[in-house]
N, C-alpha and C positions, 0 to 999 in steps of 0.2 A: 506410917500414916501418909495415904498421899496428900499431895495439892492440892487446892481446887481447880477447879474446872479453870482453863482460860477465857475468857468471853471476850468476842467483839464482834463490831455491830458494822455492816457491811451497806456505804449508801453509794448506789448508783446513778450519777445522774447523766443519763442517757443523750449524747450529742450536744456534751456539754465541752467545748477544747478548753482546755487549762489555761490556755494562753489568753484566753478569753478572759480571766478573772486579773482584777488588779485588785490591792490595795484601796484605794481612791475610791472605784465604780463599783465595788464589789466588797469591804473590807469582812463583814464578815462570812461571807464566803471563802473568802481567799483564808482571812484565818482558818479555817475550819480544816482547806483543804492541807494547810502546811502543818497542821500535826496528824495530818494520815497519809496514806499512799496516793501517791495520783499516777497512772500509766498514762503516760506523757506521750508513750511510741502506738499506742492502743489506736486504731481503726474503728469506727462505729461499720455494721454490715447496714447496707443499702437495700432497699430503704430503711432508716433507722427507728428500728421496732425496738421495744423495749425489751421483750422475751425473746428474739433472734438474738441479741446483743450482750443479754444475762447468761447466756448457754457458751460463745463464746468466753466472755470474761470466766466463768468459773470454771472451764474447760481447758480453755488453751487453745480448744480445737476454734481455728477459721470457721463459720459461718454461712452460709448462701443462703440468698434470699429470691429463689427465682419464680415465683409465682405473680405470676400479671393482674394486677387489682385494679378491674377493670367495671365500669357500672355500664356499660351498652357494647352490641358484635363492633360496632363501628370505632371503638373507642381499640379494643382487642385488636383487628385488623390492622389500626393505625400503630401499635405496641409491637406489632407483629411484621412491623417496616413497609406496611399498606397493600392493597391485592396484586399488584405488579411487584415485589418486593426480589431483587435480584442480588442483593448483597446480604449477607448473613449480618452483616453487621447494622445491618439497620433492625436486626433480629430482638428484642430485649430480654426473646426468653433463650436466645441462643449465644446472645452476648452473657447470661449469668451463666450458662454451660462450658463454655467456653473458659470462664472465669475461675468456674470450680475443677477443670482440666488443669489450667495451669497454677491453681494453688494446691492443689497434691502432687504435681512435678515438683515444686516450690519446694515443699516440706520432704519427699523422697531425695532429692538433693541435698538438704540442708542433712539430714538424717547419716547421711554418708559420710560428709563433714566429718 
């Protein structure tokens, strides 16, 4: 005969730090959290979307988020480090390229480990 099924119930709450929860301000929250898991080391992906952020956690796999959500050209241009823009780093959609370059060195490194 087997077992039953194991069941449990998975609550994310999204850009939420642990450390952020006491006792006192929070109690039952805090209770809640101290009879489940909390990933204490865990990164929310920037901007912190709730479906970028669920794909890591249930993955493992790192995240990027590099699309410019942007409501006017002028708004984009400015995201994009302005129409004179000489430093990559003023870049937002080359600063998340850049990001996702060296979080796969990151992980092929670590992998060799």
């Amino acid at each position: 005969m087997r077992s039953p099924p194991c069941r449990f119930l998975i609550v994310v709450f999204d850009s939420l730090r642990p450390d952020s929860l006491s006792a006192n301000q929070t109690p039952n929250l805090y209770e809640f959290c101290r009879g489940g898991a909390v990933f204490s080391k865990s990164r929310a992906v920037f901007p912190t979307l709730t479906r970028v952020n669920k794909v890591s956690l249930v993955t493992g796999v790192p995240v990027l988020f590099g699309v410019l959500t942007v409501d006017t050209e002028a708004q984009a241009i400015a995201r994009a480090g302005g129409p004179k823009a000489e430093l990559l780093s003023d870049n937002k959609g080359a600063e998340c390229a850049f990001a996702a370059i060296e979080t796969v060195e990151a992980l092929r490194l670590a992998a060799q480990k």
